[in-house]
C-alpha positions in Angstrom: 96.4 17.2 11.4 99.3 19.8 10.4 99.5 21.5 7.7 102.5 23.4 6.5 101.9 25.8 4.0 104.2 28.0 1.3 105.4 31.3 1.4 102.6 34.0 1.0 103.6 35.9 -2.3 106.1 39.1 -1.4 105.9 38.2 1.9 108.4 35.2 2.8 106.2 34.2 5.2 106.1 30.4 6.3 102.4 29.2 6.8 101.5 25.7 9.0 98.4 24.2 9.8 97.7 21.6 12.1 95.7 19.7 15.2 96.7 16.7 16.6 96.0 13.7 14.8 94.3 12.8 12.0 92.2 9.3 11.8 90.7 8.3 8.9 92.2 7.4 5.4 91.8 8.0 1.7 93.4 4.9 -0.5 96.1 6.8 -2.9 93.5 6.9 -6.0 90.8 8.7 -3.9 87.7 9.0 -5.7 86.8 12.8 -4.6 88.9 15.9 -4.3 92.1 15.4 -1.9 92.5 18.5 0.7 96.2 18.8 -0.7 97.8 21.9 -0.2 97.7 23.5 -3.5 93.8 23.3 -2.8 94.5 25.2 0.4 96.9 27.2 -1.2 99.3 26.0 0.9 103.0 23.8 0.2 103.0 20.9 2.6 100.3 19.3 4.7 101.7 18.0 8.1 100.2 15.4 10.5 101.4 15.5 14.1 100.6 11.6 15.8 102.6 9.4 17.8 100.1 6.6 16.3 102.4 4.7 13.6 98.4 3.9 12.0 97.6 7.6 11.8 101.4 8.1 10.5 100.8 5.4 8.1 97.4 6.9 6.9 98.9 10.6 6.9 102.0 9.2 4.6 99.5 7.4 2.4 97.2 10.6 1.8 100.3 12.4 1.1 100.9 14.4 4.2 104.2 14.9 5.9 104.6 13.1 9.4 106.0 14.9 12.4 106.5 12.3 15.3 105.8 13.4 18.7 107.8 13.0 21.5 106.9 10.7 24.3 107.1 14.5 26.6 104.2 15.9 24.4 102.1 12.9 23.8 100.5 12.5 27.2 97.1 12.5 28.5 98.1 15.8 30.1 99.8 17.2 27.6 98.2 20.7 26.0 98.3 21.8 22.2 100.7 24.5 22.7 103.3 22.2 23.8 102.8 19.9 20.8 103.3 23.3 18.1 106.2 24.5 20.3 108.1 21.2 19.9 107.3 21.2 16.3 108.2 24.6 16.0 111.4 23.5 17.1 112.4 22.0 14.1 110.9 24.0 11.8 112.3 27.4 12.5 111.1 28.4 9.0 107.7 29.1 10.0 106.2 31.8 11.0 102.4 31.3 11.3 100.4 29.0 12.6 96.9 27.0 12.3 96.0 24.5 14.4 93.2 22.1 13.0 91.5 20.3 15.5 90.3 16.1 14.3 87.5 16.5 16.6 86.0 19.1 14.3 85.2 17.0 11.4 83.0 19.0 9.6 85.8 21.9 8.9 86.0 22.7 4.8 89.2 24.1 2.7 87.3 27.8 2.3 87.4 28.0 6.2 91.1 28.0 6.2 91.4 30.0 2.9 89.3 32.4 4.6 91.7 32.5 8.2 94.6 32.7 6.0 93.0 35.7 3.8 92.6 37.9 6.8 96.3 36.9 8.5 97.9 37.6 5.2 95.9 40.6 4.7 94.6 42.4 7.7 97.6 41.5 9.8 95.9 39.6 12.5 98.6 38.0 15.0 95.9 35.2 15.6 92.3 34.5 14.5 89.9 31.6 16.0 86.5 29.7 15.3 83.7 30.6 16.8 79.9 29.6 16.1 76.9 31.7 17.6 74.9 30.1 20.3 71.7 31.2 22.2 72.2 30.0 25.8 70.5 31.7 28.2 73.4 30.9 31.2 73.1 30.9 34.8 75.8 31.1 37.3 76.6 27.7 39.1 76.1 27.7 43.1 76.1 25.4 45.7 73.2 23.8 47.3 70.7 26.2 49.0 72.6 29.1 47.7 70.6 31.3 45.3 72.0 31.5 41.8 71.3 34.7 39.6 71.6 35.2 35.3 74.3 35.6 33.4 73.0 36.6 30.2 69.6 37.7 30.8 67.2 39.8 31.9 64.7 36.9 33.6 61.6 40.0 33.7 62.8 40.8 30.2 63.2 37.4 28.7 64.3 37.9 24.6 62.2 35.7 22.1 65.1 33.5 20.4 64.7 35.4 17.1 65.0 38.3 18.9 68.1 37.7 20.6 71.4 38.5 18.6 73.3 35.4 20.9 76.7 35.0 21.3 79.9 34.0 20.0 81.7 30.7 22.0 84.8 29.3 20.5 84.1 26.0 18.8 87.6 24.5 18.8 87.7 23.9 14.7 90.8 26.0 14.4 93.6 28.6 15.9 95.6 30.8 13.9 98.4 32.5 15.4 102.0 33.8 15.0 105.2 31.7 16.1 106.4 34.7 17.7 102.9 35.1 20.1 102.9 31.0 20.3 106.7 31.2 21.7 105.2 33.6 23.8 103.0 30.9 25.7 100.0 32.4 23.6 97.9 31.0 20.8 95.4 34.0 21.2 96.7 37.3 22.0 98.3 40.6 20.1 96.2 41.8 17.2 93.2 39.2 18.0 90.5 38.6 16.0 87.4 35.6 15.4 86.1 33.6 12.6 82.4 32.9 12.9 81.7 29.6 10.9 77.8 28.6 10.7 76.1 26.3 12.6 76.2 23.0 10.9 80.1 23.1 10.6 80.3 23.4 14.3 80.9 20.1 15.4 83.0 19.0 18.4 83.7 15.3 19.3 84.5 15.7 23.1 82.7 12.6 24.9 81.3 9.4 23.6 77.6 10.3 23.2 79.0 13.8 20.8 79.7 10.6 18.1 76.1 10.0 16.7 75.7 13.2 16.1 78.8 14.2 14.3 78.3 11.0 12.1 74.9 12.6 10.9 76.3 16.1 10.5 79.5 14.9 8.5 77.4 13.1 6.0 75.2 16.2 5.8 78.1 18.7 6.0 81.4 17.0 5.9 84.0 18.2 3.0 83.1 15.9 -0.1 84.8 18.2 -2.6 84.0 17.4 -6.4 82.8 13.8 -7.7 84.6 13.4 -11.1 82.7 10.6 -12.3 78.9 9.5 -12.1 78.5 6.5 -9.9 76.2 4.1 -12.1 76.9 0.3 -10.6 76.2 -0.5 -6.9 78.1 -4.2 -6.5 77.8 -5.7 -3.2 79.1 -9.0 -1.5 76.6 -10.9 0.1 78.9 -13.3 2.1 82.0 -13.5 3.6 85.0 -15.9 2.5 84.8 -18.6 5.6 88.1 -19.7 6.4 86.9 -22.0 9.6 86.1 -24.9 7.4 82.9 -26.5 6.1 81.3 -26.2 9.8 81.6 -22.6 9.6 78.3 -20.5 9.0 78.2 -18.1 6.5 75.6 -15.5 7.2 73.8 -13.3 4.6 74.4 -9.4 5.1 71.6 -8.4 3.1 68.5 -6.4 5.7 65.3 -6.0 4.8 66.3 -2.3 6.3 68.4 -2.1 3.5 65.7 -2.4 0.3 64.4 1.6 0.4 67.8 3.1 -0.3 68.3 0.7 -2.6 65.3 1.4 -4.5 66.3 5.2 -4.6 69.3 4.4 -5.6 67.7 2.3 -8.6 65.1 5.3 -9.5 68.0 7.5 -9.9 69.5 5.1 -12.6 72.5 3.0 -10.5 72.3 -0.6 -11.1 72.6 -2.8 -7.9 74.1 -6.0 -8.2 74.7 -8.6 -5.7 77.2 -11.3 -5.5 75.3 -14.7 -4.8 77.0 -17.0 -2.0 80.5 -18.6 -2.8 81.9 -21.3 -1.4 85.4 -20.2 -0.1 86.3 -22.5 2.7 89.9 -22.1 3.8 91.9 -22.5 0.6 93.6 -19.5 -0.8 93.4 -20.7 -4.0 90.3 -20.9 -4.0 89.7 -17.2 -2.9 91.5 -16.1 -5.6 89.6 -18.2 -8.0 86.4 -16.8 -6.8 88.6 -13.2 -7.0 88.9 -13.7 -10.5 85.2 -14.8 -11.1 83.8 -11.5 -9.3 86.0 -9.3 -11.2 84.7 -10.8 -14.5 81.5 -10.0 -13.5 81.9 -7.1 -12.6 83.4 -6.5 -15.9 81.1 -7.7 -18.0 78.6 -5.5 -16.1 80.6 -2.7 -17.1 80.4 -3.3 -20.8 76.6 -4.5 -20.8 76.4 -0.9 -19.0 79.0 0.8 -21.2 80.6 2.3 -18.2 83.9 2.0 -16.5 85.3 1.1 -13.1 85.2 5.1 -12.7 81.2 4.5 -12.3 81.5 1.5 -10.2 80.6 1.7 -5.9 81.8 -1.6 -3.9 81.3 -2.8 -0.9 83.3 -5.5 0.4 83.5 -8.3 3.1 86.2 -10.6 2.3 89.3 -11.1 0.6 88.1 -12.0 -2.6 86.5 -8.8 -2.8 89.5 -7.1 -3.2 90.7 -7.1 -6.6 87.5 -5.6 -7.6 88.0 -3.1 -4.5 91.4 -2.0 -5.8 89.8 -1.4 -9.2 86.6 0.5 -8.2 85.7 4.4 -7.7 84.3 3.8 -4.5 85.4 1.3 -2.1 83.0 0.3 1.0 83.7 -2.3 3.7 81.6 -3.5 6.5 83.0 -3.0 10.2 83.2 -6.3 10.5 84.9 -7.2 7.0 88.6 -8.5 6.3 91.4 -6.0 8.0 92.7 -6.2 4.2 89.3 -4.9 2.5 89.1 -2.0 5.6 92.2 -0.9 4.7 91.4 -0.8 0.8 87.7 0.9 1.6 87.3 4.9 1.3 84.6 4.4 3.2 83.8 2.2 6.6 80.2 1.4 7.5 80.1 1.8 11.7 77.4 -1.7 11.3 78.4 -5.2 10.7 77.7 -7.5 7.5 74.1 -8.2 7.6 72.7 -5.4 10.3 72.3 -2.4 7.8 76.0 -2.1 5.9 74.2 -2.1 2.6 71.7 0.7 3.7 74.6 2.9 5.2 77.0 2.6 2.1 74.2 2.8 -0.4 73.4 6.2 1.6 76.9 7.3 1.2 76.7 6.4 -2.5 73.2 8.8 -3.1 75.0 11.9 -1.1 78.2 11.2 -3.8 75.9 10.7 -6.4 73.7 14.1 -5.0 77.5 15.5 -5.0 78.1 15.1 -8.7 75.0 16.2 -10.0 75.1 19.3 -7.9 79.1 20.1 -9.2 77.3 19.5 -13.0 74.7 21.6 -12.2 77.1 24.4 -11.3 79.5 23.8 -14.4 76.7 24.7 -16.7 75.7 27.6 -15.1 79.5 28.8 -15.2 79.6 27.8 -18.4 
């Protein structure tokens, strides 16, 4: 992602943030805080893709597109030589941070943070790092004798006794234009940014993806929940559109009644849709369209609540109109490329292998979310 931000007050100076590409999406009425640059304290957020999706996302979210070059878009191609081009046409800047997708854990106060000591401690660059305690040994070849590189092996330090050190995690890279035209995205008046632990997460090979899924429902940016999420509604079957042989298959899991239950402690009503017969006809999709969203609505009124308190979680077409009008918007993996795009959030499991348990988890953390930005509105207050 790049972010371009406004001119630092007295200063005139010309602030952009940005990584390389940002995938993942936000519908335009997203149901928590955006990252938009007045909440950064910025003037324009900037993604950098050659991906017309990720474009299409960015534009959607309300970021600006820049549109790599074929020259800096390869498998070879470095960072600095996709913030030179784009420092090509923008001559107006004259800082930079780099915000790396692969670090998905990253929150706005981070950046405000970077930006705070830039603006006023006159770094010419500042990076992430997190602390590590990694006793390291020097790499040899076979029969050769290899020796420590951070320790004292007759001395060894308890880990609690043992300060660590700092190793660059990749989340971000502040830095001048001047020092980045330089060849240099580190260098001059240099300084580091130590961010905790649990924000340090790095996507770099296939098996970093479990655990960055955990840690971003743990520690990802949420920002604040306006509105109390009080109706679960979830599609139990797909629309079939192969005709009356078609199957349709149930996506409710037996793995999926304990976060249900919690969910029902804390006071949200679950409701599932029973099976509908949708073969092939459009028509009579959006009939059955019509029939879930006055369900839905009389719900609502029984509940005296509005589609501001309403979670759904879709599978087919006919989910949509309810989709469009609900808080939060869930689709299965496997749902209609119409209800994925619609969905704020995308369960990683198909209809019918624990969809319902993974959105319904995402519906408690929001629902944790709001009660903890309550919480901290009447202690302010």
């Amino acid at each position: 992602m790049q972010t371009e931000a406004g001119t630092s007050q007295g200063a005139g100076t010309q602030w952009i943030a940005g990584g390389q590409e940002a995938a993942g999406s936000q519908p335009d009425d997203e149901p928590l805080d955006s990252v938009t640059p007045q909440l950064l304290e910025l003037q324009r957020i900037w993604v950098s893709t050659d991906h017309e999706e990720i474009a299409r996302v960015a534009d959607k979210f309300g970021a600006q597109v820049h549109k790599r070059s074929p020259k800096v878009s390869k498998d070879s191609s470095s960072s600095l030589e996709t913030v030179l081009e784009f420092l090509e046409k923008h001559k107006e800047i004259d800082v930079v941070c780099q915000i790396q997708c692969t670090s998905p854990c990253l929150h706005p106060h981070h950046l405000k943070d970077v930006m705070k000591m830039m603006k006023e401690d006159g770094y010419d660059s500042v990076f992430s790092v997190v602390r590590r305690h990694h006793f390291r040994w020097q790499e040899v070849l076979k029969g050769q004798i290899t020796k420590p590189l951070n320790l004292d092996p007759a001395n060894r330090l308890r880990r609690q006794d043992w300060i660590g050190e700092l190793c660059e995690n990749g989340s971000l890279y502040f830095a001048t234009t001047e020092l980045i035209k330089s060849g240099r995205i580190q260098g001059g008046k240099l300084a580091y940014y130590e961010m905790e632990p649990q924000f340090s997460v790095d996507i770099d090979v296939d098996i970093d993806w479990p655990i960055a899924e955990q840690r971003v429902m743990s520690y990802g940016y949420i920002g604040k929940v306006p509105m109390k999420i009080e109706l679960l509604v979830c599609n139990l079957v797909p629309d079939v559109q192969g005709g009356s042989s078609s199957r349709q298959k149930s996506v409710l899991n037996m793995h999926d009644i304990p976060i249900l239950e919690t969910l029902t402690d804390r006071g949200v009503k679950v409701k599932f849709f029973p099976e509908i017969n949708t073969n092939a006809l459009h028509t009579k999709v959006k009939n059955d369209a019509q029939a879930k969203l006055k369900i839905v609505q009389d719900l609502g009124k029984e509940l005296n609540i509005t589609w501001k308190n309403v979670a759904y979680l879709g599978i087919a077409e006919s989910d949509l109109e309810c989709m469009r009008k609900a808080q939060v918007r869930g689709a299965s993996q496997d749902a209609a490329a119409a209800v994925r795009k619609e969905a704020h959030y995308i369960s990683k499991h198909d209809a019918g292998t624990r969809s319902v348990e993974e959105f319904a988890e995402y519906v408690l953390i929001l629902l944790n979310q709001f009660e903890k930005n309550s919480n901290q509105e009447k202690n302010t207050n």
